[in-house]
N, C-alpha and C positions, 0 to 999 in steps of 0.2 A: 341504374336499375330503378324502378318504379314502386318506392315503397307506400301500399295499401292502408296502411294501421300499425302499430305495435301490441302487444300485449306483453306489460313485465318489460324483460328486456330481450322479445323476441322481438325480430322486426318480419315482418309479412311482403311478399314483391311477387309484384302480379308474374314477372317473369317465373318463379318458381311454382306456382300453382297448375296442380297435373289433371284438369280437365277444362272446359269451356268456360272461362270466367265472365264471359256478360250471360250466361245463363244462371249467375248469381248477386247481379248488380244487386238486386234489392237486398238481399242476406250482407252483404260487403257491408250496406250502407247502415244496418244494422248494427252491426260486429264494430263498426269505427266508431256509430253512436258511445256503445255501450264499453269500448276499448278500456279505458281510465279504471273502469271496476272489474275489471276480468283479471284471470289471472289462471296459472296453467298448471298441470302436473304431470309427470313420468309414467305410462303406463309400457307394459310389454305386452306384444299381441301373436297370435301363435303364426307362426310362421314367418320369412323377410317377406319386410314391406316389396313391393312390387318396383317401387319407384328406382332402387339400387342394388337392392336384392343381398346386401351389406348388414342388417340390421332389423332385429325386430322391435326395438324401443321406438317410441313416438311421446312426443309431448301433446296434451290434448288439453280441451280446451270447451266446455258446455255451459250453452246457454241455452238455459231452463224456460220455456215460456208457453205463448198459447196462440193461437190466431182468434181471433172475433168474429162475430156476426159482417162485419165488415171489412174483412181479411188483412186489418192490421195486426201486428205482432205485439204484443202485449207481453211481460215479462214476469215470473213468479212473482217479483215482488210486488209490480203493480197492479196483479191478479187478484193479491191481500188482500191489498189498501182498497180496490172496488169493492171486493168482498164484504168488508167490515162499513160500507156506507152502504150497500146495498144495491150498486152499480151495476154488477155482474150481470151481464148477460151470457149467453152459449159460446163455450171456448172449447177447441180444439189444440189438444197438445201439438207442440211444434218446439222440438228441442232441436237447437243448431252444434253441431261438432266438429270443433276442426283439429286436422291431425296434420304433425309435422315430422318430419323421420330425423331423428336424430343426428343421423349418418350426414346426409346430403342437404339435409333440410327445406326440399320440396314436403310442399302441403295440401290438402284438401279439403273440403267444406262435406261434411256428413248431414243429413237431414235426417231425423224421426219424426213421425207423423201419428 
């Protein structure tokens, strides 16, 4: 199997991811950046997930951040740090979310915009 990234002691393969993963190449590359400081928690979401139909628990996973004037991803924290220099330019929220089913533990990459 083809493992992606970890976060914690999840490990992430591209084989279990339930929709077109080079239509998230850039979010991956992201996520693997920023791997090392992530870290995850237990939520229940109403109804079973779709992926087994087994379970409605998922482990989830959000990273808080922004795009730019130059549609790179910028992250809360180094949203501050511009901030407090005076750096900041126009930022659009971009929070990335991934969900993993507990059961089967296929996963998927959530965007908010």
């Amino acid at each position: 199997m083809n493992k992606l990234f970890e976060i914690g002691d999840l490990s992430f393969y591209k084989e279990d991811f339930l929709d077109n993963i080079d239509e998230f190449n850039d979010i991956i590359d992201i996520i693997k950046e920023l791997s090392n400081e992530l870290s995850y928690e237990e939520i229940e979401v109403v109804g079973n997930n779709e992926c087994c139909e087994k379970t409605n628990k998922n482990y989830i996973v959000e990273i808080q951040g922004f795009i730019d004037e130059e549609d790179s991803f910028i992250t809360k924290k180094e949203a501050e740090e511009l901030s407090k220099n005076g750096e900041l330019g126009l930022l659009d929220l971009f929070v990335i979310r991934i969900y993993m089913c507990l059961e089967c533990r296929k996963w998927i990459i959530d965007i908010l915009e």
